[in-house]
N, C-alpha and C positions, 0 to 999 in steps of 0.2 A: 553560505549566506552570512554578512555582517550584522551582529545585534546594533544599538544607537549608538554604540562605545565603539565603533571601528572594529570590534574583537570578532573574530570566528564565533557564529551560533554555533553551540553545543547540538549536536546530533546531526550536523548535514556535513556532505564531504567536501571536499576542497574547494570544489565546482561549484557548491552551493545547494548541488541536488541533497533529496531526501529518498527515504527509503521507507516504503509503506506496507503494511501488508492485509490482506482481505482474508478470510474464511468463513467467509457467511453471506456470499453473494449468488445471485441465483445461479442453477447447474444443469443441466442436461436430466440427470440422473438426482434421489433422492440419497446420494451415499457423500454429499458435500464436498467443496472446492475450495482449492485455496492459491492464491496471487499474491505476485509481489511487484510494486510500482516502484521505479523512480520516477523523481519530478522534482521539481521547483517549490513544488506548494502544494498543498492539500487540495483546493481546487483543480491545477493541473493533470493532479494525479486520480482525481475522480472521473476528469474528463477521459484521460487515457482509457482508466478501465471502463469506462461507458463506453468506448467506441469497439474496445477488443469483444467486450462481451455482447456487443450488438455482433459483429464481427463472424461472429462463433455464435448467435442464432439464441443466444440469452439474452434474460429481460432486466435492462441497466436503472428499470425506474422500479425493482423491486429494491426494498431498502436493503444496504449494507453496511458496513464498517471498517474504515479505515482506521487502523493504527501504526499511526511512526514507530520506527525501530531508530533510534539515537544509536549514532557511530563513537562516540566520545568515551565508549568503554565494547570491552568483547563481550558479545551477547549469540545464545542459543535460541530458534524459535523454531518448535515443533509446530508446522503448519497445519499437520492433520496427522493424529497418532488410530484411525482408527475406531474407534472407541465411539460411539455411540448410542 
């Protein structure tokens, strides 16, 4: 995705997509879940997991969170270590 300046936006890939990731969206189980979206935009990628997690019998209008993971540098992201 281009910023105003023609230039490549920092944190999406070539294509344009982004990369999102959820750990606190409802689950089956009370032991917590964690997703990773591509998409276009924060919107598209809400839609996504609202339709996967209807999909799979979960409720997409309990609230969650989405966070980008920016590509524009190497990055580790523990989705779920456990720990509760």
């Amino acid at each position: 995705m281009q910023g105003p300046d023609n230039q490549q936006r920092p944190g999406a890939l070539p294509d344009g997509k982004r990369v999102f990731i959820c750990t606190d969206h409802d689950t089956h189980w009370p032991v917590g879940g964690a997703s990773v979206v591509v998409a276009l935009s924060e919107p598209m990628a809400r839609g996504l997991l609202d339709a996967e997690l209807t999909a799979r019998g979960l409720n997409p209008n309990k609230p969650y969170t989405l966070t980008e993971i920016g590509q524009d540098a190497a990055v580790a992201v523990v989705l779920c270590d456990g720990s509760y």
